[in-house]
N, C-alpha and C positions, 0 to 999 in steps of 0.2 A: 140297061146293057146286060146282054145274061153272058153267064160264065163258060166255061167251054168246058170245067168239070161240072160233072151232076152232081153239087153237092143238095143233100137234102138239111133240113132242120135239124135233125137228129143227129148228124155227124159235125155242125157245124157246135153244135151244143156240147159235143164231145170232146171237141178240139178246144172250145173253151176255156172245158174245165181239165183239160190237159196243161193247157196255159197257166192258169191259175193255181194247179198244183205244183208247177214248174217253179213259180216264183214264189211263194209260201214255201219248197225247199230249201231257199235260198237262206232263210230268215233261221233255221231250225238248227238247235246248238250243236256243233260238231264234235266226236269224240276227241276229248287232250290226251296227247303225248307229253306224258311225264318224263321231265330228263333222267337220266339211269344215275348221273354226276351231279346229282343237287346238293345231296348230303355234303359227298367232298368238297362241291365247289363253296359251302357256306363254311367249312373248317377251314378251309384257305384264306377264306375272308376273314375269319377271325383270326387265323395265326399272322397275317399278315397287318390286320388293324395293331394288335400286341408288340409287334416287331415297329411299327412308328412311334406307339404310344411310349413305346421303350427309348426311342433314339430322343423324344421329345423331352422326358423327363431327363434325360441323362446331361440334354442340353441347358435346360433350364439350372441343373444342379452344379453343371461349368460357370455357368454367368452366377449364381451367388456366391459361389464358391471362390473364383478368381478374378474374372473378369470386371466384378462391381466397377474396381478403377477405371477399367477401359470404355465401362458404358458413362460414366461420370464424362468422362475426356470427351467424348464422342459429341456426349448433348450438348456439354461446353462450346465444341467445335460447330455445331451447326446453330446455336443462340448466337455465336461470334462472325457466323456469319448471315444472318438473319438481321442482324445491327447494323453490317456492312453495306447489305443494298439497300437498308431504310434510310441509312446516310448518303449514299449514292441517289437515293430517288429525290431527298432534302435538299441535296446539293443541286441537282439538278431544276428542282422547281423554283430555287433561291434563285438562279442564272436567270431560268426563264423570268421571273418577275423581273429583274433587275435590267434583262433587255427590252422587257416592255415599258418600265419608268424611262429607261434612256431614247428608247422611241418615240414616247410621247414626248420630254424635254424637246427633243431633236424636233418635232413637229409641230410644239409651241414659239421656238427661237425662229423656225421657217415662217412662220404666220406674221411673227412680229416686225 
């Protein structure tokens, strides 16, 4: 089938390597835009890392300072309850056995 442009050898060779330069720009490292606010925006991070590290230490130095009791209380309170549902779970596994012995009794007197 021929074409309806006259293309010759020479321009198809051309077109090519137009192509190929095409996509080989693609690849090619582009100039960086340096932020004008990098300096500032890293003192912000740090002033603002110092303003946590601050609020952390201050907290930590409330709980040894006063709170000990309250942390004491606390772990008391959730061991006390931690006991609560192991006995809850006890109680209930003791039921469950104890309807099963009465099931089977109940199914041994039916047989008999």
């Amino acid at each position: 089938m021929s074409s309806p442009q006259n293309v010759g050898h020479a321009e198809r060779l051309q077109t090519a390597a137009r192509a190929k330069a095409a996509l080989l720009a693609k690849f090619k490292p582009k100039a960086t835009v340096t932020d004008p606010q990098f300096e500032d925006r890293a003192a912000l991070r740090a002033a603002e890392l110092a303003a946590v590290r601050k609020e952390r230490s201050a907290a930590r130095a409330l709980v040894r300072a006063g709170n000990i009791g309250r942390q004491e209380a606390l772990v008391e309170e959730a061991l006390a309850a931690k006991r609560g549902a192991r006995k809850e779970r006890k109680a209930l596994t003791n039921a469950e056995a104890k309807a099963k012995r009465d099931a089977r009794y109940a199914a041994r007197k039916a047989r008999a």
